[in-house]
C-alpha positions, -999 to 999 in steps of 0.1 A, spaced: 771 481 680 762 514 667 793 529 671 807 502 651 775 507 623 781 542 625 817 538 611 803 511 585 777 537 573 807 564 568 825 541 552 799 533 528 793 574 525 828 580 513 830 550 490 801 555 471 814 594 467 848 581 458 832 556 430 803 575 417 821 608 419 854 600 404 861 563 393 830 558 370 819 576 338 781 582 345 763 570 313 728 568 332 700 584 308 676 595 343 708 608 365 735 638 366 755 653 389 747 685 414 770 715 412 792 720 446 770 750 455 740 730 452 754 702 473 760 728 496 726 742 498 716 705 499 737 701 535 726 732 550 703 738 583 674 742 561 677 705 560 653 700 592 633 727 587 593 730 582 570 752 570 534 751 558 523 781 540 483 775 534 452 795 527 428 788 557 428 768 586 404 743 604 386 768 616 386 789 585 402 818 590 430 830 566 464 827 576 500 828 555 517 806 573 516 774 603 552 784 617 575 812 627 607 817 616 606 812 582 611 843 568 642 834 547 624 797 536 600 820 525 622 838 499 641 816 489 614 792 476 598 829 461 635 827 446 631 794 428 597 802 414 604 832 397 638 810 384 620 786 373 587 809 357 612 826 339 636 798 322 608 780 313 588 808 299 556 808 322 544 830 344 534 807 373 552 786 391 560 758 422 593 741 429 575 722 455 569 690 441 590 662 458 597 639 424 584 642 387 558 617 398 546 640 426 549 666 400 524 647 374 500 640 408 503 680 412 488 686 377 467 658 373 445 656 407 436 692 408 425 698 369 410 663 363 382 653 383 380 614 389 367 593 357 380 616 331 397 606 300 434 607 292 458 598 261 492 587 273 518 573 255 519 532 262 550 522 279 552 496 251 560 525 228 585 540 255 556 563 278 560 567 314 548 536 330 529 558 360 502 570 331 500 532 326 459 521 336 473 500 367 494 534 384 480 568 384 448 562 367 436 534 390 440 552 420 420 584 409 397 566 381 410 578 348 408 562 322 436 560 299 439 553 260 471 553 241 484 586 220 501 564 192 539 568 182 556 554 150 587 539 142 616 528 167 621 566 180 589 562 189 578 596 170 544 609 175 524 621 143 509 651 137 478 636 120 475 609 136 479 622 172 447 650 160 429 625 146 433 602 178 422 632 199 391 638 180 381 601 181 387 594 216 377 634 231 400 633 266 399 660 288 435 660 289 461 649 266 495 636 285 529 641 266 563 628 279 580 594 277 606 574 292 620 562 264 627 599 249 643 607 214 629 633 195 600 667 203 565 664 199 545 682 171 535 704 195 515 728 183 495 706 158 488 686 189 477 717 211 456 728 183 436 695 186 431 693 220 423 733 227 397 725 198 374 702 226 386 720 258 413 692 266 447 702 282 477 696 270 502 689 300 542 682 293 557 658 308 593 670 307 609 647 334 639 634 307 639 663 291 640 694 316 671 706 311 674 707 272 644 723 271 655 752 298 686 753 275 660 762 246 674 731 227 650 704 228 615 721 223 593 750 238 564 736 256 548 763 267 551 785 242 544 757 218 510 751 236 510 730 265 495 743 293 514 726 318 548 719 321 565 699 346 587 674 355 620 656 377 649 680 384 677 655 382 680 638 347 685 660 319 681 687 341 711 688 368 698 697 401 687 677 429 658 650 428 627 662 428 604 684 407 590 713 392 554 725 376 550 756 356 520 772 336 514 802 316 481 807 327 464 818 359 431 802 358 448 764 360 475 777 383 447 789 410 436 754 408 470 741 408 490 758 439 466 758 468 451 723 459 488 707 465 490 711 504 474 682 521 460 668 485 495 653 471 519 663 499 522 685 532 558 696 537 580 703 512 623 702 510 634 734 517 670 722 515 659 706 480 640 742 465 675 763 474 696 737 457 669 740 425 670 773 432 710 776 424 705 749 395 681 773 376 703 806 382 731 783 365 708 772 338 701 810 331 737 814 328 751 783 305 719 765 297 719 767 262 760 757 257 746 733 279 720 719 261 737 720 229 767 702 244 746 671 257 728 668 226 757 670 200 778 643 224 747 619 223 746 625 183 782 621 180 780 590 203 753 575 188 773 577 151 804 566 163 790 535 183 773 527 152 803 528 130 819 500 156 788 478 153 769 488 186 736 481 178 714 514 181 680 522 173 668 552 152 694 556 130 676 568 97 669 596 118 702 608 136 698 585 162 684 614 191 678 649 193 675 642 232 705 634 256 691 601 249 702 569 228 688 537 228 697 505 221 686 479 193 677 449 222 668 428 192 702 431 169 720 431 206 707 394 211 711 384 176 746 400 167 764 394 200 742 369 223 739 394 244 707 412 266 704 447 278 707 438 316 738 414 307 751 440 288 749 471 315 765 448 342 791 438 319 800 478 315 794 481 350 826 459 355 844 481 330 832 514 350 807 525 326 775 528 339 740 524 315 711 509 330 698 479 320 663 486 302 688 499 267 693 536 271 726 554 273 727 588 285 755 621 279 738 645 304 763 641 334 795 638 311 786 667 294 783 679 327 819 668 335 834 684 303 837 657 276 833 673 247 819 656 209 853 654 201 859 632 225 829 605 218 850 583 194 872 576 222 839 573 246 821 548 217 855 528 217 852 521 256 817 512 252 823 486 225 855 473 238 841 468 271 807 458 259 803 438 231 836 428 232 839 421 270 872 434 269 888 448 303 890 484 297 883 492 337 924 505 339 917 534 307 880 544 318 896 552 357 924 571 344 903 589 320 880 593 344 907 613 368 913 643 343 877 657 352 880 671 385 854 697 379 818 704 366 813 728 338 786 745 340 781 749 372 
Protein backbone atom coordinates (compact mmCIF):
# COMPACT_ATOMS: atom_id res chain seq x y z
CA UNK A 1 0.00 0.00 0.00
CA UNK A 2 2.50 2.69 0.37
CA UNK A 3 4.26 2.06 -2.58
CA UNK A 4 1.13 2.45 -4.30
CA UNK A 5 0.36 5.95 -2.00
CA UNK A 6 3.69 6.93 -2.69
CA UNK A 7 2.99 7.05 -6.49
CA UNK A 8 -0.49 8.70 -5.76
CA UNK A 9 1.29 11.47 -3.71
CA UNK A 10 3.77 12.14 -6.88
CA UNK A 11 1.14 12.16 -8.87
CA UNK A 12 -0.65 14.65 -7.06
CA UNK A 13 3.02 16.71 -6.72
CA UNK A 14 3.39 16.98 -10.47
CA UNK A 15 -0.29 17.83 -11.14
CA UNK A 16 -0.71 20.51 -8.87
CA UNK A 17 2.87 21.99 -10.37
CA UNK A 18 1.54 21.38 -13.83
CA UNK A 19 -1.98 23.42 -12.97
CA UNK A 20 -0.81 26.07 -10.65
CA UNK A 21 2.37 26.64 -12.47
CA UNK A 22 1.31 26.73 -16.03
CA UNK A 23 -2.51 26.19 -16.80
CA UNK A 24 -3.97 28.85 -14.42
CA UNK A 25 -3.60 32.60 -14.33
CA UNK A 26 -3.06 33.27 -10.57
CA UNK A 27 -5.46 36.11 -9.66
CA UNK A 28 -5.17 35.31 -5.73
CA UNK A 29 -4.71 38.78 -3.82
CA UNK A 30 -2.52 36.73 -0.55
CA UNK A 31 -0.36 34.41 -3.10
CA UNK A 32 2.69 34.77 -5.75
CA UNK A 33 5.05 32.75 -7.13
CA UNK A 34 8.84 31.93 -5.80
CA UNK A 35 11.69 32.63 -8.22
CA UNK A 36 13.61 29.25 -9.40
CA UNK A 37 16.56 30.09 -7.21
CA UNK A 38 14.43 30.42 -4.33
CA UNK A 39 12.65 27.17 -4.92
CA UNK A 40 15.96 25.89 -4.99
CA UNK A 41 17.16 27.18 -1.71
CA UNK A 42 13.66 25.93 -0.57
CA UNK A 43 14.78 22.04 -1.56
CA UNK A 44 18.13 22.18 -0.23
CA UNK A 45 19.78 20.13 2.84
CA UNK A 46 19.12 23.00 4.96
CA UNK A 47 15.69 21.57 4.87
CA UNK A 48 16.26 19.27 8.00
CA UNK A 49 18.51 21.20 9.67
CA UNK A 50 18.27 22.86 13.37
CA UNK A 51 19.74 25.34 15.18
CA UNK A 52 18.95 27.34 18.30
CA UNK A 53 20.95 30.37 18.80
CA UNK A 54 19.95 31.75 22.49
CA UNK A 55 21.34 33.93 25.17
CA UNK A 56 21.69 31.72 28.28
CA UNK A 57 20.93 28.36 29.23
CA UNK A 58 19.01 26.52 32.09
CA UNK A 59 21.74 26.85 34.02
CA UNK A 60 22.46 30.41 33.10
CA UNK A 61 25.52 30.63 31.58
CA UNK A 62 25.92 32.39 28.22
CA UNK A 63 26.20 30.44 25.19
CA UNK A 64 25.79 31.45 21.12
CA UNK A 65 24.53 28.61 20.15
CA UNK A 66 22.67 24.75 21.14
CA UNK A 67 24.32 22.90 18.01
CA UNK A 68 27.41 22.38 16.02
CA UNK A 69 27.67 22.67 12.58
CA UNK A 70 26.02 25.57 11.84
CA UNK A 71 28.34 27.87 10.76
CA UNK A 72 26.90 28.55 7.26
CA UNK A 73 23.01 28.66 8.84
CA UNK A 74 24.58 31.07 10.79
CA UNK A 75 25.41 33.46 7.92
CA UNK A 76 23.11 33.01 5.89
CA UNK A 77 20.27 34.05 8.23
CA UNK A 78 23.04 37.15 9.15
CA UNK A 79 22.54 37.41 5.25
CA UNK A 80 18.73 37.87 5.26
CA UNK A 81 18.73 40.31 8.10
CA UNK A 82 20.92 42.77 6.87
CA UNK A 83 18.64 42.21 3.26
CA UNK A 84 15.83 42.76 4.79
CA UNK A 85 17.19 45.95 7.51
CA UNK A 86 18.26 47.49 4.48
CA UNK A 87 15.19 47.36 1.86
CA UNK A 88 13.01 48.20 4.41
CA UNK A 89 14.99 51.07 5.78
CA UNK A 90 15.65 49.80 9.46
CA UNK A 91 18.41 49.09 11.18
CA UNK A 92 17.21 45.90 12.98
CA UNK A 93 16.09 43.01 11.82
CA UNK A 94 14.71 38.95 12.04
CA UNK A 95 13.61 36.86 9.19
CA UNK A 96 12.68 34.35 11.70
CA UNK A 97 9.18 34.50 12.03
CA UNK A 98 7.31 31.42 10.61
CA UNK A 99 4.02 33.32 9.04
CA UNK A 100 2.83 37.06 9.31
CA UNK A 101 0.76 35.90 12.18
CA UNK A 102 3.83 34.59 14.04
CA UNK A 103 5.31 37.80 12.94
CA UNK A 104 2.39 40.06 14.71
CA UNK A 105 2.86 37.42 17.95
CA UNK A 106 6.80 38.46 17.60
CA UNK A 107 5.94 42.23 18.10
CA UNK A 108 3.00 42.08 20.08
CA UNK A 109 3.95 39.57 23.11
CA UNK A 110 7.27 41.11 23.83
CA UNK A 111 6.33 45.13 23.79
CA UNK A 112 2.71 44.72 25.21
CA UNK A 113 2.41 43.30 28.51
CA UNK A 114 -1.01 41.38 29.04
CA UNK A 115 -4.22 43.76 29.56
CA UNK A 116 -3.01 46.57 27.47
CA UNK A 117 -4.94 48.49 25.03
CA UNK A 118 -4.92 48.20 21.23
CA UNK A 119 -6.71 50.00 18.16
CA UNK A 120 -7.13 47.59 15.26
CA UNK A 121 -8.91 47.98 12.36
CA UNK A 122 -12.46 45.81 12.58
CA UNK A 123 -12.48 43.12 10.09
CA UNK A 124 -16.00 44.58 9.29
CA UNK A 125 -14.08 47.49 7.74
CA UNK A 126 -11.57 44.98 6.03
CA UNK A 127 -8.72 44.59 9.36
CA UNK A 128 -6.96 41.42 9.89
CA UNK A 129 -9.31 39.14 11.60
CA UNK A 130 -6.34 37.81 14.20
CA UNK A 131 -6.44 41.59 15.89
CA UNK A 132 -10.18 40.68 16.17
CA UNK A 133 -11.07 40.49 20.39
CA UNK A 134 -11.75 36.57 20.04
CA UNK A 135 -7.87 35.74 18.32
CA UNK A 136 -4.84 37.37 19.48
CA UNK A 137 -6.24 39.56 22.10
CA UNK A 138 -8.04 36.79 24.01
CA UNK A 139 -5.24 34.66 24.46
CA UNK A 140 -2.77 37.43 25.89
CA UNK A 141 -5.66 39.79 27.39
CA UNK A 142 -5.68 42.88 25.20
CA UNK A 143 -8.18 44.64 24.78
CA UNK A 144 -9.03 45.80 21.42
CA UNK A 145 -11.09 48.97 20.11
CA UNK A 146 -11.59 49.74 16.56
CA UNK A 147 -9.20 52.48 14.57
CA UNK A 148 -12.23 53.74 12.29
CA UNK A 149 -11.92 53.72 8.26
CA UNK A 150 -14.33 55.55 5.83
CA UNK A 151 -15.81 54.86 2.77
CA UNK A 152 -15.71 51.46 0.63
CA UNK A 153 -11.68 51.58 0.39
CA UNK A 154 -11.85 51.53 3.78
CA UNK A 155 -9.47 54.78 4.14
CA UNK A 156 -8.31 55.73 7.49
CA UNK A 157 -8.59 59.60 8.45
CA UNK A 158 -6.13 61.62 9.58
CA UNK A 159 -8.29 63.39 12.16
CA UNK A 160 -10.29 61.11 13.04
CA UNK A 161 -7.68 58.26 13.54
CA UNK A 162 -5.73 61.28 16.17
CA UNK A 163 -8.69 62.08 17.66
CA UNK A 164 -9.66 58.24 18.28
CA UNK A 165 -6.15 57.73 19.71
CA UNK A 166 -6.50 60.47 22.16
CA UNK A 167 -9.90 59.30 23.38
CA UNK A 168 -9.22 55.79 23.70
CA UNK A 169 -5.02 56.26 24.91
CA UNK A 170 -3.67 52.49 23.67
CA UNK A 171 -0.38 51.55 24.30
CA UNK A 172 -0.07 50.50 20.89
CA UNK A 173 -1.79 51.45 17.70
CA UNK A 174 -2.06 48.35 15.05
CA UNK A 175 -2.11 49.26 11.22
CA UNK A 176 -2.59 46.69 8.39
CA UNK A 177 -5.74 45.12 6.88
CA UNK A 178 -6.86 42.38 4.87
CA UNK A 179 -8.93 44.09 2.78
CA UNK A 180 -6.05 46.59 1.52
CA UNK A 181 -6.46 49.54 -0.98
CA UNK A 182 -4.82 52.56 -0.20
CA UNK A 183 -1.62 53.94 2.55
CA UNK A 184 -2.26 55.14 5.82
CA UNK A 185 -1.75 58.83 6.97
CA UNK A 186 1.10 57.72 8.48
CA UNK A 187 2.80 60.32 10.00
CA UNK A 188 -0.31 62.23 11.29
CA UNK A 189 -1.12 58.91 12.85
CA UNK A 190 2.60 58.41 14.41
CA UNK A 191 2.39 61.89 15.65
CA UNK A 192 -0.67 60.87 17.74
CA UNK A 193 0.37 57.96 19.21
CA UNK A 194 4.26 59.01 19.95
CA UNK A 195 2.31 62.02 21.72
CA UNK A 196 1.04 59.31 24.75
CA UNK A 197 4.01 56.84 24.40
CA UNK A 198 1.86 54.27 22.16
CA UNK A 199 3.57 52.34 19.30
CA UNK A 200 2.80 52.45 16.13
CA UNK A 201 3.39 48.83 14.58
CA UNK A 202 2.73 48.07 10.63
CA UNK A 203 1.16 45.42 9.67
CA UNK A 204 2.51 45.03 6.06
CA UNK A 205 1.48 41.28 5.43
CA UNK A 206 -0.51 42.45 1.84
CA UNK A 207 1.56 44.91 1.26
CA UNK A 208 5.40 43.89 1.73
CA UNK A 209 6.53 43.95 -1.49
CA UNK A 210 5.18 47.29 -2.73
CA UNK A 211 6.45 48.78 -0.02
CA UNK A 212 10.11 47.23 -0.45
CA UNK A 213 9.65 48.49 -4.02
CA UNK A 214 9.23 52.04 -2.43
CA UNK A 215 5.76 52.19 -4.09
CA UNK A 216 3.09 51.79 -1.73
CA UNK A 217 4.29 53.79 1.53
CA UNK A 218 7.34 54.07 3.85
CA UNK A 219 6.57 52.75 7.22
CA UNK A 220 9.37 53.27 8.93
CA UNK A 221 10.50 56.27 7.85
CA UNK A 222 6.90 57.49 8.02
CA UNK A 223 6.84 56.61 11.79
CA UNK A 224 6.00 53.20 12.72
CA UNK A 225 8.13 51.59 14.80
CA UNK A 226 7.62 48.28 13.72
CA UNK A 227 7.31 46.80 10.61
CA UNK A 228 6.46 43.41 9.72
CA UNK A 229 4.58 41.06 7.98
CA UNK A 230 3.96 37.58 5.48
CA UNK A 231 6.63 37.00 2.80
CA UNK A 232 4.45 35.54 0.19
CA UNK A 233 1.61 37.91 -1.03
CA UNK A 234 2.66 41.11 -2.39
CA UNK A 235 5.91 40.30 -1.46
CA UNK A 236 7.17 37.07 -3.61
CA UNK A 237 9.21 34.84 -1.55
CA UNK A 238 8.29 31.88 0.38
CA UNK A 239 5.56 31.74 3.25
CA UNK A 240 6.52 33.04 6.15
CA UNK A 241 7.62 36.36 7.76
CA UNK A 242 9.66 39.14 8.56
CA UNK A 243 9.93 41.98 11.52
CA UNK A 244 12.05 45.00 11.21
CA UNK A 245 12.56 48.21 13.48
CA UNK A 246 14.62 51.27 13.41
CA UNK A 247 15.19 51.32 16.80
CA UNK A 248 17.27 49.44 19.33
CA UNK A 249 15.57 49.82 22.49
CA UNK A 250 12.28 47.71 21.09
CA UNK A 251 14.50 45.45 19.05
CA UNK A 252 16.41 44.25 22.44
CA UNK A 253 13.05 43.40 23.65
CA UNK A 254 12.02 41.98 20.41
CA UNK A 255 14.89 39.40 19.24
CA UNK A 256 15.83 37.43 22.35
CA UNK A 257 12.12 37.33 23.66
CA UNK A 258 11.16 35.19 20.40
CA UNK A 259 13.00 31.84 21.19
CA UNK A 260 10.80 29.68 23.39
CA UNK A 261 8.08 32.68 23.76
CA UNK A 262 6.39 32.43 20.08
CA UNK A 263 8.55 29.73 18.46
CA UNK A 264 11.81 27.52 19.02
CA UNK A 265 13.22 26.50 15.65
CA UNK A 266 13.05 28.40 12.80
CA UNK A 267 13.21 27.37 8.67
CA UNK A 268 16.45 27.70 7.67
CA UNK A 269 15.54 26.41 4.17
CA UNK A 270 12.72 29.27 4.40
CA UNK A 271 15.41 32.38 5.60
CA UNK A 272 17.88 31.47 2.39
CA UNK A 273 14.96 31.42 0.10
CA UNK A 274 13.84 35.06 1.74
CA UNK A 275 17.15 35.72 1.68
CA UNK A 276 17.41 35.46 -2.40
CA UNK A 277 13.80 37.15 -2.56
CA UNK A 278 15.20 40.34 -0.89
CA UNK A 279 18.59 40.44 -2.93
CA UNK A 280 16.06 40.39 -6.03
CA UNK A 281 13.90 42.96 -4.56
CA UNK A 282 17.04 45.23 -4.21
CA UNK A 283 17.58 44.71 -7.74
CA UNK A 284 13.88 45.16 -9.57
CA UNK A 285 11.69 46.09 -6.64
CA UNK A 286 10.63 49.23 -7.65
CA UNK A 287 9.75 48.19 -11.68
CA UNK A 288 8.35 45.72 -9.66
CA UNK A 289 6.17 47.54 -7.59
CA UNK A 290 5.14 49.94 -10.03
CA UNK A 291 4.23 47.14 -12.49
CA UNK A 292 1.76 45.33 -9.95
CA UNK A 293 0.16 48.50 -9.08
CA UNK A 294 -0.38 50.11 -12.59
CA UNK A 295 -1.87 46.32 -13.83
CA UNK A 296 -4.33 46.42 -10.75
CA UNK A 297 -5.28 50.19 -11.79
CA UNK A 298 -5.48 49.33 -15.27
CA UNK A 299 -7.57 46.22 -14.42
CA UNK A 300 -9.70 47.74 -12.12
CA UNK A 301 -10.74 50.47 -15.09
CA UNK A 302 -11.13 48.23 -17.66
CA UNK A 303 -13.33 45.63 -15.61
CA UNK A 304 -15.30 48.59 -14.86
CA UNK A 305 -15.83 49.70 -18.33
CA UNK A 306 -17.39 45.98 -19.03
CA UNK A 307 -19.75 46.19 -16.00
CA UNK A 308 -17.66 44.20 -13.38
CA UNK A 309 -18.84 45.51 -10.39
CA UNK A 310 -15.84 47.03 -8.31
CA UNK A 311 -15.66 49.02 -5.27
CA UNK A 312 -13.66 52.35 -4.86
CA UNK A 313 -13.95 53.74 -7.92
CA UNK A 314 -14.16 57.56 -7.12
CA UNK A 315 -10.87 56.98 -6.04
CA UNK A 316 -8.89 54.89 -8.80
CA UNK A 317 -10.12 51.87 -7.55
CA UNK A 318 -6.43 50.78 -5.55
CA UNK A 319 -3.09 52.05 -5.04
CA UNK A 320 -2.38 48.41 -3.75
CA UNK A 321 -1.97 45.20 -5.86
CA UNK A 322 -5.42 44.90 -4.59
CA UNK A 323 -9.10 45.24 -6.08
CA UNK A 324 -12.14 44.50 -4.57
CA UNK A 325 -15.25 43.66 -5.57
CA UNK A 326 -18.83 45.42 -5.09
CA UNK A 327 -20.54 41.98 -3.34
CA UNK A 328 -23.70 44.16 -3.26
CA UNK A 329 -24.07 45.40 -7.13
CA UNK A 330 -22.50 41.59 -7.89
CA UNK A 331 -25.86 40.16 -6.30
CA UNK A 332 -28.11 42.77 -7.57
CA UNK A 333 -26.66 43.21 -11.32
CA UNK A 334 -25.90 39.57 -12.12
CA UNK A 335 -27.49 37.21 -9.23
CA UNK A 336 -24.38 36.30 -8.48
CA UNK A 337 -22.22 35.90 -4.90
CA UNK A 338 -18.53 36.28 -4.38
CA UNK A 339 -17.92 32.44 -3.66
CA UNK A 340 -20.27 31.52 -6.72
CA UNK A 341 -18.42 33.78 -8.64
CA UNK A 342 -14.65 32.61 -7.85
CA UNK A 343 -15.65 28.90 -8.48
CA UNK A 344 -17.21 29.90 -11.56
CA UNK A 345 -13.66 31.51 -12.78
CA UNK A 346 -12.05 28.68 -11.23
CA UNK A 347 -13.76 26.51 -14.02
CA UNK A 348 -12.47 29.16 -16.58
CA UNK A 349 -8.80 28.85 -15.02
CA UNK A 350 -8.82 32.08 -13.33
CA UNK A 351 -8.24 31.94 -9.84
CA UNK A 352 -9.77 34.83 -7.22
CA UNK A 353 -10.81 33.73 -3.89
CA UNK A 354 -13.98 33.86 -2.76
CA UNK A 355 -14.26 36.72 0.01
CA UNK A 356 -14.20 39.56 -3.40
CA UNK A 357 -10.60 40.49 -3.92
CA UNK A 358 -8.64 40.09 -7.10
CA UNK A 359 -5.05 40.30 -7.07
CA UNK A 360 -2.03 41.27 -10.05
CA UNK A 361 1.03 40.44 -7.81
CA UNK A 362 1.96 36.94 -9.32
CA UNK A 363 0.98 37.99 -13.03
CA UNK A 364 2.97 40.87 -12.76
CA UNK A 365 5.36 38.49 -11.62
CA UNK A 366 4.78 36.38 -14.83
CA UNK A 367 5.26 39.36 -17.21
CA UNK A 368 1.74 40.71 -18.13
CA UNK A 369 2.09 44.01 -18.57
CA UNK A 370 -0.94 47.09 -18.19
CA UNK A 371 -1.23 46.81 -21.70
CA UNK A 372 -2.37 43.70 -21.53
CA UNK A 373 -5.30 44.10 -18.72
CA UNK A 374 -8.01 44.83 -21.28
CA UNK A 375 -7.53 41.54 -22.60
CA UNK A 376 -7.16 40.18 -18.78
CA UNK A 377 -10.64 42.30 -17.75
CA UNK A 378 -12.34 40.63 -20.92
CA UNK A 379 -11.46 36.97 -19.53
CA UNK A 380 -12.66 37.92 -16.24
CA UNK A 381 -16.11 39.22 -17.49
CA UNK A 382 -16.58 36.74 -20.11
CA UNK A 383 -15.94 33.90 -17.81
CA UNK A 384 -17.46 35.53 -14.88
CA UNK A 385 -20.39 37.37 -15.20
CA UNK A 386 -21.14 36.04 -18.28
CA UNK A 387 -20.36 32.35 -17.51
CA UNK A 388 -18.95 32.00 -20.69
CA UNK A 389 -16.27 29.12 -21.42
CA UNK A 390 -13.14 30.95 -21.90
CA UNK A 391 -10.97 27.88 -20.16
CA UNK A 392 -9.43 27.09 -24.08
CA UNK A 393 -7.95 31.16 -24.41
CA UNK A 394 -6.85 31.53 -20.64
CA UNK A 395 -4.62 28.01 -21.14
CA UNK A 396 -3.14 29.06 -24.27
CA UNK A 397 -2.51 32.51 -22.98
CA UNK A 398 -1.35 31.14 -20.08
CA UNK A 399 1.52 28.95 -22.12
CA UNK A 400 3.41 32.12 -23.56
CA UNK A 401 4.83 32.92 -19.87
CA UNK A 402 7.34 30.41 -19.35
CA UNK A 403 9.41 32.59 -17.10
CA UNK A 404 9.29 34.96 -14.08
CA UNK A 405 10.50 38.50 -14.43
CA UNK A 406 11.97 39.71 -11.82
CA UNK A 407 13.42 37.13 -10.49
Amino acid sequence: MSGEEERRLAALVRAHDRWRGREVFNLLASENAVSPVARRYLGSDLAGRYTLPITTDFHGDTIDNSYTGTRYTDRIEALANAAAARLFHGRFATTRPLSGHIAALSALVPLLPPKSRILAISPDDGGYDGYAPGYIPAVFGYTVRPLPTEGPGHRVNAEVAADTIRRERPQAVVLGQSFFLFPYPLREIAEAAHAIDALVLYDGSHVLGLVAGGEFQDPLREGADVLYGSTHKSFPGPQGGLLVTDREDLFRQLDPALVWRVFDNAHWNRIAALAQTLLELERCGPEYARTVVANAQGLGRELSRGGFPLLAEEEGFTRSHQLHIDRTRLRSEANLGAGELARRLERQRLLIDLVGRIGTAEVSRLGLVPEEMPRLADLLIRGGIRGERVAHDVLAWRRTFRKLRFA
